[in-house]
N, C-alpha and C positions, 0 to 999 in steps of 0.2 A: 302520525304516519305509522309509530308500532304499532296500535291497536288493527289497519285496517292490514296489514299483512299478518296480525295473528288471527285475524276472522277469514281473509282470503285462505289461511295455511288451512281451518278446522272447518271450512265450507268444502275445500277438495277432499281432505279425509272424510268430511262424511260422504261425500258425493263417490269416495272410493269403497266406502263402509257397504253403502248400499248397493252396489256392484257386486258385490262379495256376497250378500247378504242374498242379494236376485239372483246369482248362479248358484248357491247353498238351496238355494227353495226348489231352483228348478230343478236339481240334481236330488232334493231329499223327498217330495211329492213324485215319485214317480208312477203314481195312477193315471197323473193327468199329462195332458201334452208336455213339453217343457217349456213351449211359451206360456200357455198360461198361467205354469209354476212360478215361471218368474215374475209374471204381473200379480202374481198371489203376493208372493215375496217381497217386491218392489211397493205393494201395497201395504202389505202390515210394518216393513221398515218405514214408511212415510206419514205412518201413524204414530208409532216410537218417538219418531224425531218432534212431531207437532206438539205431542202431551211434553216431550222436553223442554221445548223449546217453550211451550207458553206455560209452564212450571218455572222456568228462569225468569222470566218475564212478569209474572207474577210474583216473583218472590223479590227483585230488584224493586218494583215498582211500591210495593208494602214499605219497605224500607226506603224510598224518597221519598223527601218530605216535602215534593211538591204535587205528589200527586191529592189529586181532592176524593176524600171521603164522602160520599152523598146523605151520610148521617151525621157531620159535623158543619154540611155547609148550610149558611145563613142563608136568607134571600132579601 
């Protein structure tokens, strides 16, 4: 039950992260409208978090040793 209240706590901070991150963009592109700053902004922090997120993902799953290598499996 810790584990799913410390993913519940680092899911709102990022979900807060990217808020911050969406009114930074809209407020720093001011060439463009300010919504589409923010969907600029909302877009590249969603890109940040993906290449994160499946760098952890990868790098947990190298180190289980239950994941299967397709160069070590028999058939």
């Amino acid at each position: 039950m810790k584990h799913i209240w410390q993913y519940m706590v680092a899911g709102i901070a990022a979900a807060v992260g990217g808020m911050l991150v969406s009114d930074f963009a809209g407020n720093f592109f001011n060439g463009m409208d300010y919504g589409s700053a923010c969907v600029l902004g909302m877009c590249m922090y969603l890109c940040v978090v993906i290449v994160t997120c499946t760098g952890i993902i990868v790098t947990k799953c190298n180190k289980n040793v239950h994941c299967v290598d397709p160069d070590q499996q028999s058939d």
